[in-house]
C-alpha positions in Angstrom: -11.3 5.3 3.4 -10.7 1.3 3.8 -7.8 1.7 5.7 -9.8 4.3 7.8 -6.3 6.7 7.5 -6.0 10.2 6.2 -4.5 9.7 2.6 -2.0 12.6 3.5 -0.9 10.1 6.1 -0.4 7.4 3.9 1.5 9.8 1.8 3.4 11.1 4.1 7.0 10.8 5.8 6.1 9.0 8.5 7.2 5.5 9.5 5.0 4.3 12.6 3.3 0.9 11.8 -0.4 1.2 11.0 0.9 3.8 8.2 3.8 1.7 7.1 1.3 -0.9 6.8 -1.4 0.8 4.9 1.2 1.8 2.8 2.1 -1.5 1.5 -1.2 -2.3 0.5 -2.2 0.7 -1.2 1.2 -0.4 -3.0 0.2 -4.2 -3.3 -2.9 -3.3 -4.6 -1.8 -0.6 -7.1 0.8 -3.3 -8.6 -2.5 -5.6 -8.8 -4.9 -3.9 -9.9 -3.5 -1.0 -12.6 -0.8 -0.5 -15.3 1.5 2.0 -13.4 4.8 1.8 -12.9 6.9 1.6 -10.0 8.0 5.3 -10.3 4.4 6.5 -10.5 3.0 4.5 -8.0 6.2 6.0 -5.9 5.2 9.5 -6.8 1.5 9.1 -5.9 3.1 7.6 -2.4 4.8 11.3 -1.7 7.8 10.6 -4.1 9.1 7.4 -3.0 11.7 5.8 -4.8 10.8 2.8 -7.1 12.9 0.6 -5.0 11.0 1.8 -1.8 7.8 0.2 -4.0 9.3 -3.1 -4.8 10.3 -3.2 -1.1 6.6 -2.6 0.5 5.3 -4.9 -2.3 7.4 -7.6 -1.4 6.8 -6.9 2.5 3.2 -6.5 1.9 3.4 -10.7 0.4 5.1 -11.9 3.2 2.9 -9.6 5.6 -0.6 -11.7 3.9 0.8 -14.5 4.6 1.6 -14.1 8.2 -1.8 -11.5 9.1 -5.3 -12.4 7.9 -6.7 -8.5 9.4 -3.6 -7.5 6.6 -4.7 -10.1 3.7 -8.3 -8.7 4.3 -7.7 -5.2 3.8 -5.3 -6.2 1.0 -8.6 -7.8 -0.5 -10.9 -4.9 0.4 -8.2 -2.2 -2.0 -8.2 -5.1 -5.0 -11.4 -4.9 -5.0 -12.2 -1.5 -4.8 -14.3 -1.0 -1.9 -14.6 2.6 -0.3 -14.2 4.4 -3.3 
């Protein structure tokens, strides 16, 4: 709901840049804010590998730092909002 994007978009295959976005910081905050590893937060993401994780996390770093609408949202999955 935060990101206001279908979850089976998130999931999905495709690599236009709102998703690919949203898709780092579901990944940012999963690394954050639970025990899982890389492999189960890939599988959750529609099977991605657990180098296609480290990837978006380390994107999604450089991305907060560059995009405050991106650190906000970033902040707004950390903490939970929208479940």
């Amino acid at each position: 709901r935060i990101t206001g994007l279908p979850r089976s978009a998130i999931t999905g295959p495709r690599k236009i840049a709102p998703l690919v976005k949203a898709r780092w910081a579901v990944i940012r905050a999963a690394r954050r804010t639970t025990d899982r590893t890389l492999s189960q937060i890939g599988r959750v993401l529609g099977g991605r590998d657990h180098s296609t994780i480290i990837n978006g996390a380390r994107r999604a770093e450089t991305l907060i730092a560059a995009d405050p609408e991106f650190a906000r949202l970033c902040g707004l999955l950390e903490e939970g909002k929208g479940k």
